[in-house]
C-alpha positions as CSV (number, residue, x, y, z in Angstrom):
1,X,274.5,46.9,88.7
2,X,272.5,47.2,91.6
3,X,269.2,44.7,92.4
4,X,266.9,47.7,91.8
5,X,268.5,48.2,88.6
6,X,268.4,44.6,87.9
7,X,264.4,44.8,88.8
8,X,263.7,47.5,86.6
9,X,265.7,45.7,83.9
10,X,263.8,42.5,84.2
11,X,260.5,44.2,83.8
12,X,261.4,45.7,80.8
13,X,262.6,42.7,79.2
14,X,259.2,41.0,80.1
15,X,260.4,38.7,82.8
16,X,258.0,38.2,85.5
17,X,258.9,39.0,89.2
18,X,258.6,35.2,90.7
19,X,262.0,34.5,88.1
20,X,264.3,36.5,90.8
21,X,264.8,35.2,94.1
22,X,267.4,36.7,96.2
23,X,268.3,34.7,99.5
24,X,265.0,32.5,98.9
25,X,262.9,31.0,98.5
26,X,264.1,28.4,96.0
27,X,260.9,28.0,94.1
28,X,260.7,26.0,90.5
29,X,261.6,28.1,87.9
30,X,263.4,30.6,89.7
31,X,266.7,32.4,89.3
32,X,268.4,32.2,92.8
33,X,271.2,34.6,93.9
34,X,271.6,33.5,97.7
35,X,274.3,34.3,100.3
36,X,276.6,31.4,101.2
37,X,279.5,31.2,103.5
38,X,282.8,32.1,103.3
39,X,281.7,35.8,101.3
40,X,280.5,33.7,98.5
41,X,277.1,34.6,96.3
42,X,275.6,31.6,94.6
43,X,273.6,31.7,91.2
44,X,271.6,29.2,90.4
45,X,268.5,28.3,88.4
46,X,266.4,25.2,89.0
47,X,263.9,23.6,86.6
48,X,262.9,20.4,88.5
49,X,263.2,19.7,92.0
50,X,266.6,19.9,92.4
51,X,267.6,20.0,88.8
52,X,270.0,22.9,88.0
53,X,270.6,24.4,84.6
54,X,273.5,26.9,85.9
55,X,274.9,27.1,89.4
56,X,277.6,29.9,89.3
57,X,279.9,31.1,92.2
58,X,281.2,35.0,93.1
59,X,282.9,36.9,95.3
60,X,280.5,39.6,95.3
61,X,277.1,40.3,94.9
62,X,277.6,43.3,92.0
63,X,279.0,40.5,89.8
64,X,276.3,37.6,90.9
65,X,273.8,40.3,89.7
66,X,275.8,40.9,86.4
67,X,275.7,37.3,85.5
68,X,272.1,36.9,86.5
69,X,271.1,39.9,84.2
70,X,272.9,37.6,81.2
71,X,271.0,34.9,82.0
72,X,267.5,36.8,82.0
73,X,269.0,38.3,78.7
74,X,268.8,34.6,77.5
75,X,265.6,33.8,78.9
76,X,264.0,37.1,77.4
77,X,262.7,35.6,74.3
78,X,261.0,33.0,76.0
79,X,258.5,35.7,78.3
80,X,256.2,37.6,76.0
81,X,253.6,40.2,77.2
């Protein structure tokens, strides 16, 4: 999966663009895939200044995207339009 895929995928489920963030910025509510060192991607999602519900580690950014797109899965039902 590619972002753009992953884009067109969240607006068809209904999710709003401000629930991606890719390398920042960290913003409440978000879903944050950022580059960290040593080749790692971190996903993480935080609900309250600081507070993280997941906070996932990868070795590439194909598979940080494929895990995000399960998580938006899950948050789907909550987004109506």
């Amino acid at each position: 999966m590619t972002l753009d895929e992953l884009t067109k995928e969240l607006n068809e489920l209904g999710i709003p663009p401000k629930w991606l963030s890719v390398n920042g910025p960290d913003s409440f509510g978000a879903n944050v895939i950022h580059y960290e060192y040593n080749n790692m991607w971190r996903v993480y999602h935080i609900v309250d200044y600081g507070t993280l519900v997941y906070d996932e580690w990868f070795g590439n950014f194909e598979d940080a995207l494929a895990y995000t797109y399960q998580q938006a899965l899950k948050a789907a039902p909550h987004y109506s339009r």
